[in-house]
C-alpha positions as CSV (number, residue, x, y, z in Angstrom):
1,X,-12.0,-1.8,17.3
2,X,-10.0,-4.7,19.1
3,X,-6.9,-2.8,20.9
4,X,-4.7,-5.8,19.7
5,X,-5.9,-4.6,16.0
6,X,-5.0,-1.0,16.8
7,X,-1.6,-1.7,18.4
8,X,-0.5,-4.0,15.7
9,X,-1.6,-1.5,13.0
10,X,0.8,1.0,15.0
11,X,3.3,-0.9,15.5
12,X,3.5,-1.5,11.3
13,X,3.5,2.2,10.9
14,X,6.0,2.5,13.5
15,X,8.0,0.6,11.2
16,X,7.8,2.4,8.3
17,X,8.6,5.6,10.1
18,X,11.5,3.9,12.1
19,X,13.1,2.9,8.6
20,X,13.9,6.4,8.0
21,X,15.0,7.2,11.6
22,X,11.9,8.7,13.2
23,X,10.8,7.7,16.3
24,X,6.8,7.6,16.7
25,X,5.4,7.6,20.3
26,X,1.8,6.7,20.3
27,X,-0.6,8.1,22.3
28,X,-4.7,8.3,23.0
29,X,-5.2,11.8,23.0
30,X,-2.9,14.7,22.0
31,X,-4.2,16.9,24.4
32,X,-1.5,20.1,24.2
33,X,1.6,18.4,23.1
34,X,3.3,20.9,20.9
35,X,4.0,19.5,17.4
36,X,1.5,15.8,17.9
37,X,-0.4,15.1,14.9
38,X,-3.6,13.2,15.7
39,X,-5.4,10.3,13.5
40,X,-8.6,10.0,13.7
41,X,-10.4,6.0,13.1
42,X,-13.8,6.5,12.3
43,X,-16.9,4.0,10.9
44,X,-18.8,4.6,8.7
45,X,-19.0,4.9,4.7
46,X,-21.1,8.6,4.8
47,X,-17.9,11.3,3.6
48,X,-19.2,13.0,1.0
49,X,-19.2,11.7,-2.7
50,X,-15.7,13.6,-3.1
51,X,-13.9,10.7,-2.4
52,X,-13.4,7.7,-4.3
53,X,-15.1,4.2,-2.5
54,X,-11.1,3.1,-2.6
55,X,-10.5,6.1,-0.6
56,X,-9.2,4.5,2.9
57,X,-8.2,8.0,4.5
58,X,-7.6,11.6,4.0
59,X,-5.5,14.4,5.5
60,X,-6.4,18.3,5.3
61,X,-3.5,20.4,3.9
62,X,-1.9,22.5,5.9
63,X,-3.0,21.0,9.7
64,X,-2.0,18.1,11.9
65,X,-5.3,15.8,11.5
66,X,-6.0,13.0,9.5
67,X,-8.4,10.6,9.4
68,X,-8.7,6.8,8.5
69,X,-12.1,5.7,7.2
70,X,-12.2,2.3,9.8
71,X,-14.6,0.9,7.8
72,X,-13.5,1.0,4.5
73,X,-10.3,-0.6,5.8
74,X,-12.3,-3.3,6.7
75,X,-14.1,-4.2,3.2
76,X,-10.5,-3.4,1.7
77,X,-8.6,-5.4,3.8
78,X,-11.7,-8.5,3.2
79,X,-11.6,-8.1,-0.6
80,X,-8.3,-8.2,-1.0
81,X,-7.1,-11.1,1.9
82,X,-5.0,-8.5,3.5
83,X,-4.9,-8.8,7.0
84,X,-7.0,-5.7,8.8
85,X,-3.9,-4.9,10.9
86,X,-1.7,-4.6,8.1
87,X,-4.2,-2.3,5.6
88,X,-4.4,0.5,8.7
89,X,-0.8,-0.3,10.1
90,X,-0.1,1.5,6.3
91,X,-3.3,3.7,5.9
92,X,-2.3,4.9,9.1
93,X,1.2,5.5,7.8
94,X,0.1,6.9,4.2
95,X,-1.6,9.6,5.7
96,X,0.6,11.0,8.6
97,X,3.2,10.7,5.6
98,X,0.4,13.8,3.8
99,X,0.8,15.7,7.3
100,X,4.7,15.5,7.1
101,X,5.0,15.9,3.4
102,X,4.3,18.6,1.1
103,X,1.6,18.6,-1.0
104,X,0.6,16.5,-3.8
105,X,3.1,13.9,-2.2
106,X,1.9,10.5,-4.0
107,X,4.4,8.6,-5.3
108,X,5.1,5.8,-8.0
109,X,5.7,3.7,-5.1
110,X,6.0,2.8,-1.6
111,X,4.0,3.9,1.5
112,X,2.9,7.1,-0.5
113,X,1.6,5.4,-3.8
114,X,-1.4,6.7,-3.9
115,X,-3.0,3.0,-4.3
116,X,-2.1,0.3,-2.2
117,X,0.7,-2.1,-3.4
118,X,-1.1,-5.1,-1.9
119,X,1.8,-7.8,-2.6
120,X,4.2,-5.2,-1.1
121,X,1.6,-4.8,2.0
122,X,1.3,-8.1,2.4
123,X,4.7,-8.6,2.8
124,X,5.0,-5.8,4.9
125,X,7.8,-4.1,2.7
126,X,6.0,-0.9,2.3
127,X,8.5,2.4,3.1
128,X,9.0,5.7,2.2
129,X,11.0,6.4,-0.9
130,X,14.6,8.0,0.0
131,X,13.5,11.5,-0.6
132,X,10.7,11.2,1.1
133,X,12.3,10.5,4.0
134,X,14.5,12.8,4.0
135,X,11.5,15.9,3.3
136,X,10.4,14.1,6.5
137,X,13.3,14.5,8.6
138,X,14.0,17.7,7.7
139,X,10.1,19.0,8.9
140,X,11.1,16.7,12.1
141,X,13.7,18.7,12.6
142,X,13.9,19.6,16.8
143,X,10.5,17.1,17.5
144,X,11.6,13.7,18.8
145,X,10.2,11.6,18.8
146,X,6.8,12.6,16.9
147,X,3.3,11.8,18.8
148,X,0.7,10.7,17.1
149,X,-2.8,10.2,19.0
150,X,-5.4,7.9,17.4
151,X,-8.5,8.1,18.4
Protein backbone atom coordinates (compact mmCIF):
# COMPACT_ATOMS: atom_id res chain seq x y z
CA UNK A 1 0.00 0.00 0.00
CA UNK A 2 1.27 3.62 -1.08
CA UNK A 3 2.24 5.36 2.44
CA UNK A 4 0.51 8.64 1.02
CA UNK A 5 -2.79 6.17 0.74
CA UNK A 6 -2.24 5.04 4.38
CA UNK A 7 -1.60 8.55 5.87
CA UNK A 8 -4.41 10.18 4.18
CA UNK A 9 -6.82 7.22 5.24
CA UNK A 10 -5.45 8.19 8.95
CA UNK A 11 -5.61 11.39 8.80
CA UNK A 12 -9.72 10.98 7.80
CA UNK A 13 -10.17 8.79 10.74
CA UNK A 14 -8.26 11.14 12.75
CA UNK A 15 -10.95 13.40 11.99
CA UNK A 16 -13.71 11.60 12.84
CA UNK A 17 -12.24 10.82 16.28
CA UNK A 18 -11.06 14.53 16.72
CA UNK A 19 -14.81 15.63 16.21
CA UNK A 20 -15.65 14.19 19.48
CA UNK A 21 -12.38 15.28 21.28
CA UNK A 22 -10.14 12.32 21.03
CA UNK A 23 -6.85 12.63 20.10
CA UNK A 24 -5.38 9.60 17.91
CA UNK A 25 -1.53 9.22 17.69
CA UNK A 26 -0.68 6.86 15.00
CA UNK A 27 1.92 4.62 15.12
CA UNK A 28 3.60 1.26 13.14
CA UNK A 29 3.73 -1.07 15.72
CA UNK A 30 2.11 -1.01 19.25
CA UNK A 31 4.78 -2.86 20.74
CA UNK A 32 3.89 -2.52 24.76
CA UNK A 33 2.00 0.71 24.91
CA UNK A 34 -0.59 0.16 27.57
CA UNK A 35 -4.10 0.79 26.25
CA UNK A 36 -3.00 0.99 22.00
CA UNK A 37 -5.36 -0.79 19.88
CA UNK A 38 -3.81 -2.09 16.71
CA UNK A 39 -5.45 -2.35 12.99
CA UNK A 40 -4.44 -4.67 11.02
CA UNK A 41 -4.54 -3.93 6.65
CA UNK A 42 -4.46 -7.19 5.13
CA UNK A 43 -4.93 -8.48 1.21
CA UNK A 44 -6.64 -10.87 0.26
CA UNK A 45 -10.43 -12.03 -0.17
CA UNK A 46 -9.81 -15.75 1.74
CA UNK A 47 -11.78 -14.91 5.56
CA UNK A 48 -14.00 -17.43 5.84
CA UNK A 49 -17.55 -17.49 4.21
CA UNK A 50 -18.86 -15.91 7.65
CA UNK A 51 -18.67 -12.64 6.36
CA UNK A 52 -20.63 -10.93 3.89
CA UNK A 53 -18.38 -9.91 0.34
CA UNK A 54 -19.50 -6.18 1.54
CA UNK A 55 -17.72 -6.99 4.66
CA UNK A 56 -14.68 -4.28 4.54
CA UNK A 57 -13.39 -5.11 8.19
CA UNK A 58 -14.01 -6.79 11.46
CA UNK A 59 -13.14 -6.33 15.13
CA UNK A 60 -13.18 -9.31 17.80
CA UNK A 61 -15.28 -8.51 20.92
CA UNK A 62 -13.71 -7.95 23.82
CA UNK A 63 -9.79 -7.24 22.56
CA UNK A 64 -7.82 -4.35 20.99
CA UNK A 65 -7.44 -5.79 17.30
CA UNK A 66 -9.20 -5.15 14.30
CA UNK A 67 -8.58 -5.79 11.02
CA UNK A 68 -9.40 -3.97 7.57
CA UNK A 69 -9.72 -6.38 4.56
CA UNK A 70 -7.20 -3.96 2.13
CA UNK A 71 -8.57 -5.60 -0.63
CA UNK A 72 -12.01 -5.47 -0.42
CA UNK A 73 -11.57 -1.72 0.19
CA UNK A 74 -10.17 -1.56 -3.00
CA UNK A 75 -13.03 -3.21 -5.21
CA UNK A 76 -15.46 -1.16 -2.85
CA UNK A 77 -13.90 1.99 -3.14
CA UNK A 78 -13.62 1.15 -7.48
CA UNK A 79 -17.36 0.14 -7.65
CA UNK A 80 -18.60 2.84 -6.01
CA UNK A 81 -16.08 5.98 -7.35
CA UNK A 82 -15.08 6.52 -3.86
CA UNK A 83 -11.65 7.47 -3.46
CA UNK A 84 -9.47 4.48 -1.78
CA UNK A 85 -8.21 6.94 0.86
CA UNK A 86 -11.46 7.89 1.93
CA UNK A 87 -13.31 4.12 2.06
CA UNK A 88 -10.26 3.00 4.73
CA UNK A 89 -9.77 6.60 6.22
CA UNK A 90 -13.69 5.43 7.55
CA UNK A 91 -13.28 1.48 7.53
CA UNK A 92 -10.45 2.25 9.60
CA UNK A 93 -12.57 4.52 11.76
CA UNK A 94 -15.75 2.13 11.80
CA UNK A 95 -13.93 -0.53 13.30
CA UNK A 96 -11.67 1.09 16.08
CA UNK A 97 -15.26 2.70 16.78
CA UNK A 98 -16.30 -1.67 17.55
CA UNK A 99 -13.03 -1.65 19.91
CA UNK A 100 -14.24 1.45 21.80
CA UNK A 101 -17.86 0.78 21.80
CA UNK A 102 -19.96 -1.84 23.32
CA UNK A 103 -21.24 -4.43 21.47
CA UNK A 104 -23.71 -4.66 18.80
CA UNK A 105 -22.79 -0.79 18.29
CA UNK A 106 -24.19 -0.20 14.53
CA UNK A 107 -26.03 2.56 14.10
CA UNK A 108 -28.80 4.13 11.79
CA UNK A 109 -26.15 6.47 10.84
CA UNK A 110 -22.85 7.94 10.76
CA UNK A 111 -19.41 6.30 11.06
CA UNK A 112 -21.03 3.25 12.83
CA UNK A 113 -23.90 2.45 10.21
CA UNK A 114 -23.25 -0.72 9.58
CA UNK A 115 -23.24 0.01 5.63
CA UNK A 116 -21.40 2.72 4.24
CA UNK A 117 -23.24 6.03 3.60
CA UNK A 118 -21.30 6.58 0.32
CA UNK A 119 -22.74 10.34 -0.43
CA UNK A 120 -21.85 11.06 3.30
CA UNK A 121 -18.23 9.43 2.68
CA UNK A 122 -17.72 11.13 -0.14
CA UNK A 123 -18.23 14.18 1.26
CA UNK A 124 -16.32 13.31 4.05
CA UNK A 125 -19.13 14.13 6.71
CA UNK A 126 -19.09 10.78 8.29
CA UNK A 127 -18.95 11.15 12.49
CA UNK A 128 -20.02 9.48 15.34
CA UNK A 129 -23.47 10.01 16.61
CA UNK A 130 -23.52 12.17 19.96
CA UNK A 131 -23.89 9.23 22.18
CA UNK A 132 -21.49 7.47 20.70
CA UNK A 133 -19.11 9.72 21.42
CA UNK A 134 -19.71 10.17 24.51
CA UNK A 135 -19.61 5.95 25.27
CA UNK A 136 -16.25 6.73 23.66
CA UNK A 137 -14.95 9.25 25.96
CA UNK A 138 -16.01 7.74 28.81
CA UNK A 139 -13.90 4.24 27.92
CA UNK A 140 -11.03 6.97 27.09
CA UNK A 141 -11.24 8.00 30.24
CA UNK A 142 -7.18 8.59 31.67
CA UNK A 143 -5.60 7.34 27.88
CA UNK A 144 -4.68 10.45 25.87
CA UNK A 145 -4.29 10.47 23.33
CA UNK A 146 -5.25 6.80 22.02
CA UNK A 147 -2.50 4.88 19.74
CA UNK A 148 -3.45 3.10 17.22
CA UNK A 149 -0.78 0.94 15.16
CA UNK A 150 -1.63 -0.19 11.55
CA UNK A 151 0.17 -2.59 10.20
Amino acid sequence: MPPALLQNAETIAADVYRDIGVAIDWTEECGDTEGALEVDLVGGDNIGSSYANVTLGFAAPGTSEATILYDRVGKFSKRYGLKREVLLGYAIAHEVGHLLLPPNSHSPSGVMRANIDLQRAAAKKLRFTRQQGELILEKLEGFAPVVVATR
